[in-house]
C-alpha positions in Angstrom: 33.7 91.6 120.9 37.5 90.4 120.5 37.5 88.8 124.2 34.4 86.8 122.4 35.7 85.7 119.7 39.3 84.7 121.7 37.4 83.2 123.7 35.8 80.7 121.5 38.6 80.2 119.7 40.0 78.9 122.8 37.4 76.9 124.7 36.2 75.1 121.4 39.4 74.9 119.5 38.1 77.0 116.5 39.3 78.8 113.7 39.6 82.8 113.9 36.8 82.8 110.8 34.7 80.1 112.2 34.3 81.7 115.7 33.6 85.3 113.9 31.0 83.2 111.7 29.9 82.1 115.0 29.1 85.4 116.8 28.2 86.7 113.4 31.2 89.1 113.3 32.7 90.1 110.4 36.0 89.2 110.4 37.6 92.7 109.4 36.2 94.4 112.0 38.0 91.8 114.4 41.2 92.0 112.6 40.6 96.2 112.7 44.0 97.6 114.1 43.5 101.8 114.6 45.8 103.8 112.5 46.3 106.2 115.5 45.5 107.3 118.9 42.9 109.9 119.6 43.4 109.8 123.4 44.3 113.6 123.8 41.6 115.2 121.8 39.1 112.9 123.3 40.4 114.2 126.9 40.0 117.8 126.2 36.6 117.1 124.4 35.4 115.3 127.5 37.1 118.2 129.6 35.4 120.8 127.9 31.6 118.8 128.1 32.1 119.2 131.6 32.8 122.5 131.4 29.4 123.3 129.4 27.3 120.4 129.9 24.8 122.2 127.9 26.9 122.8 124.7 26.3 120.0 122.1 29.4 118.7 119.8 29.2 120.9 117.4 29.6 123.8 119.8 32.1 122.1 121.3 33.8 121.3 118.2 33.8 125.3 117.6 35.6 125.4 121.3 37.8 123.0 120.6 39.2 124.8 117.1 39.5 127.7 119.0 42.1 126.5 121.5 44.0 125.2 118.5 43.0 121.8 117.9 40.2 119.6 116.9 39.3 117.4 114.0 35.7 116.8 112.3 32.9 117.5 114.5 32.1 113.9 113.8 35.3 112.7 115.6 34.8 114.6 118.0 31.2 113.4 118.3 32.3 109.9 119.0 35.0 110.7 120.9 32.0 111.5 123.5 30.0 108.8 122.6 33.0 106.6 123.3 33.8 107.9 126.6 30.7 108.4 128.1 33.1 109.6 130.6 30.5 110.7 133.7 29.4 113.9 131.8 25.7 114.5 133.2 23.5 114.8 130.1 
C-alpha cells in the first residue's frame, strides 16, 4: 500500500493526499506509524502453532499465558494472520 502511494507520488509528481485519493486510501492509515513492536510474541505464537497445528488461537493464547506472556487473544490472533508463517492449516 505505502510503496503505491510513494510510488505515484513519484512517477506523477503528486501530492501525498492526492495519490491516497487516488488509490482510494485513506490517508491516516498511510500516515499510521505502530506504537510498538510485537515481533517476540508473534515468534513464540507462530512457534507454538507449529507445535499444535490443531490448537486454534484461543488455545493457544491459553499456552501462551501459561509460559508467562501473551496479550489479548485478538493480538495474538492477528499475529498469525499476519505471519502466515508456513504453519500447515
Amino acid at each position: 500500500m505505502k510503496a503505491s502511494v510513494e510510488q505515484v507520488e513519484h512517477q506523477f509528481a503528486f501530492s501525498e493526499r492526492r495519490a491516497c485519493l487516488l488509490l482510494t486510501v485513506p490517508v491516516s492509515s498511510y500516515r499510521y506509524q505502530p506504537r510498538h513492536s510485537d515481533e517476540a510474541l508473534r515468534e513464540r505464537l507462530v512457534a507454538l502453532a507449529r507445535e499444535k497445528p490443531r490448537y486454534g488461537y484461543q488455545r493457544l493464547h491459553v499456552l501462551l499465558r501459561r509460559d508467562g506472556g501473551g496479550g489479548e487473544p485478538q493480538a495474538g490472533a492477528s499475529g498469525v494472520s499476519r505471519g502466515r508463517a508456513g504453519v500447515a492449516p
